[in-house]
C-alpha positions in Angstrom: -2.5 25.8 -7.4 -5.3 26.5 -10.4 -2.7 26.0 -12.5 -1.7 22.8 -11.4 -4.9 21.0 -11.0 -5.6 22.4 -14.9 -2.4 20.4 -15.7 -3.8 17.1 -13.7 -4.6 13.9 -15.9 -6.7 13.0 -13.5 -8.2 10.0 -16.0 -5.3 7.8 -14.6 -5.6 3.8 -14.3 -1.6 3.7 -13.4 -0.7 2.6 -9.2 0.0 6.2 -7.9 -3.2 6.3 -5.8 -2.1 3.2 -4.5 1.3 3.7 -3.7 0.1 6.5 -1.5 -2.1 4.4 0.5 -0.7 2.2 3.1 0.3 5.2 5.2 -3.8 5.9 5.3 -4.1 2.8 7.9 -3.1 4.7 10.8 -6.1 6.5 10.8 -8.9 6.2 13.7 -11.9 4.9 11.9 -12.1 2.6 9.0 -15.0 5.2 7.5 -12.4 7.6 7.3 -10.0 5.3 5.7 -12.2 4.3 2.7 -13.4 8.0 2.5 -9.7 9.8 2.5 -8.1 6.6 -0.4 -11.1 7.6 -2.4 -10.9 11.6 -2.3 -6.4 10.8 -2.4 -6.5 8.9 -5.0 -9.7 11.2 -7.1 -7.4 13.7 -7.2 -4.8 11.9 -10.1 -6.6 9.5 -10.4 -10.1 9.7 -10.9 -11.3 6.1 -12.5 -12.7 3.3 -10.6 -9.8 1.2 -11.0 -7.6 4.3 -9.4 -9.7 4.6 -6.4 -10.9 1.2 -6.1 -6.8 0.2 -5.7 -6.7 3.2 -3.7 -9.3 2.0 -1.4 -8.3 -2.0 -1.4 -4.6 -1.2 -0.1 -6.0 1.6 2.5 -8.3 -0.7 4.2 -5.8 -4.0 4.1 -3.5 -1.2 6.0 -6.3 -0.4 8.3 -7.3 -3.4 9.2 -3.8 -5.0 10.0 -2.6 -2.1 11.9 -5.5 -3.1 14.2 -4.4 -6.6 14.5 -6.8 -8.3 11.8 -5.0 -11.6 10.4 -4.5 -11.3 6.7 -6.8 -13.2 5.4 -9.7 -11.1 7.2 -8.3 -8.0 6.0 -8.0 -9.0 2.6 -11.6 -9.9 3.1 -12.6 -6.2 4.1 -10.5 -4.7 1.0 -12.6 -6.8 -1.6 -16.0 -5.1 0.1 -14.8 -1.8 1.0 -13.7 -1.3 -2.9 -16.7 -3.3 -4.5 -18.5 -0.2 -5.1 -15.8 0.5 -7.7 -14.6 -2.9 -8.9 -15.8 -5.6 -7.8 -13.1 -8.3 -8.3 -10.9 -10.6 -6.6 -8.3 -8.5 -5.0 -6.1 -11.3 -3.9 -4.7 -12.9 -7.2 -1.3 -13.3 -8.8 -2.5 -11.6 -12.0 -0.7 -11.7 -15.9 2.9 -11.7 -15.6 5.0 -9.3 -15.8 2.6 -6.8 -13.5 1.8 -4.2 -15.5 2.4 -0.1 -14.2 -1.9 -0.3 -13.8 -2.9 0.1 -10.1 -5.1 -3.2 -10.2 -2.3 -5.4 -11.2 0.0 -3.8 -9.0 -2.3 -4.1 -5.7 -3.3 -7.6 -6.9 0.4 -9.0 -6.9 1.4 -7.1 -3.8 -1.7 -8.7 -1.5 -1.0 -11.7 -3.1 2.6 -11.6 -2.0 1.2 -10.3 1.5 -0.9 -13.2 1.6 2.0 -15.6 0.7 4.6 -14.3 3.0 3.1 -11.7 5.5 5.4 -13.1 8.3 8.9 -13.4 6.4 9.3 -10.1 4.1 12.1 -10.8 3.1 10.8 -13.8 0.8 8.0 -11.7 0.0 10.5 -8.9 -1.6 12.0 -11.9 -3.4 8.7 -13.3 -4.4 7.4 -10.0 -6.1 10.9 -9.2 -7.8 10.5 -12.4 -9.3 7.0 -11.4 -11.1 8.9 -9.0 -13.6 7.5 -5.8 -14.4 6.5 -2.9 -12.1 7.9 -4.7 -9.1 9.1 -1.6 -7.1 5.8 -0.6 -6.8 4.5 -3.8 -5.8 7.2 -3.9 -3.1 6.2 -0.8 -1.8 2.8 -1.1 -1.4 2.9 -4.4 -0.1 5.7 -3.2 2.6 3.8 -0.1 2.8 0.9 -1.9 4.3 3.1 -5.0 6.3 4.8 -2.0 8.0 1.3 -1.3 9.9 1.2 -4.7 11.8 1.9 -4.7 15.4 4.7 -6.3 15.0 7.4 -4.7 13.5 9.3 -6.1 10.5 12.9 -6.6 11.2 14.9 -6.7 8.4 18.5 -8.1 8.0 21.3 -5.3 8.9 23.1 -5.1 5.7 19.8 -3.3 4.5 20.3 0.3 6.3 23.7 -0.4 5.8 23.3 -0.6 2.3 20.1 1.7 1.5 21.4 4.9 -0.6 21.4 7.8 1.4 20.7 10.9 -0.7 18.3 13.7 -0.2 15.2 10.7 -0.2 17.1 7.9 1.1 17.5 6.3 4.3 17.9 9.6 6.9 14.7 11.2 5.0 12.9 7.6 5.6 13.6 7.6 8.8 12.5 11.3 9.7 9.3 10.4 8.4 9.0 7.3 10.1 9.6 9.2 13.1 7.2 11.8 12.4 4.4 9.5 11.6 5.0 7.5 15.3 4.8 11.3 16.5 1.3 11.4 15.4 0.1 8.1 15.2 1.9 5.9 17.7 1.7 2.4 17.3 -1.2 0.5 18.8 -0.9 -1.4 21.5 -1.2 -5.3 21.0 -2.2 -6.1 23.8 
């Protein structure tokens, strides 16, 4: 383990600490939240635009996973991660996105904000930005997949989705494990 955190860049502006995110909105309290994206995302990448995207995506999880609408969670991301940047979270920015973890988290809650209720169009929105859109997908599906209510995606897509040792079994065992832990909340 010494060895490996020797090895860590851990000066890193890239969307790693963001992609890990999302999954961070299950948690109990939204003190926790911030606290865990900011110690995650320190650990590789330990600049303010690392944990500030860290923080942003973790708390627009967080908040929708408790039934916030997404303009009010998009609200709480820009003042949760103000003590590291304090920009506009919610803007389509330069074209293609770039692999940076601002740019990435701006086009993906743009594209939330745009198309929270049809997902489909929103995976068609951000492949149309060009650039790192695979990361922009996932957080942004990454974070729509804590809402209440489930996204329901056409057939053809687990019928399609590769199946090797990460593919669609894998996703599912940990979809499974997570609702083992952290069941979903109920709406109501």
């Amino acid at each position: 383990v010494d060895e490996f955190l020797k090895r860590l860049d851990t000066d890193s502006t890239r969307s790693g600490a963001a992609m890990r995110s999302a999954v961070l909105g299950v948690l109990q309290k939204q003190s926790d939240v911030v606290r865990i994206a900011a110690l995650q995302a320190a650990i590789t990448h330990n600049t303010k635009e690392g944990i500030a995207s860290s923080v942003a995506v973790a708390t627009v999880a967080w908040w929708i996973r408790n039934g916030a609408n997404v303009s009010d969670a998009l609200e709480q991301a820009q003042l949760a991660a103000a003590p590291w940047i304090d920009i506009d979270w919610c803007v389509l920015p330069n074209l293609p996105v770039s692999y940076h973890g601002v740019p990435c988290v701006q086009a993906a809650l743009y594209a939330l904000k745009l198309h929270f209720d049809d997902p489909c169009t929103m995976i068609k929105t951000i492949i149309s930005y060009g650039g790192d859109t695979d990361t922009v997908a996932a957080i942004a599906v990454g974070i729509r997949s804590m809402a209440p209510n489930p996204i329901v995606w056409p057939a053809w897509c687990n019928a399609t989705l590769e199946n090797g040792p990460f593919g669609l079994d894998f996703l599912q065992n940990v979809d499974a494990q997570l609702k083992m832990v952290w069941p979903a909340l109920d709406p109501h």
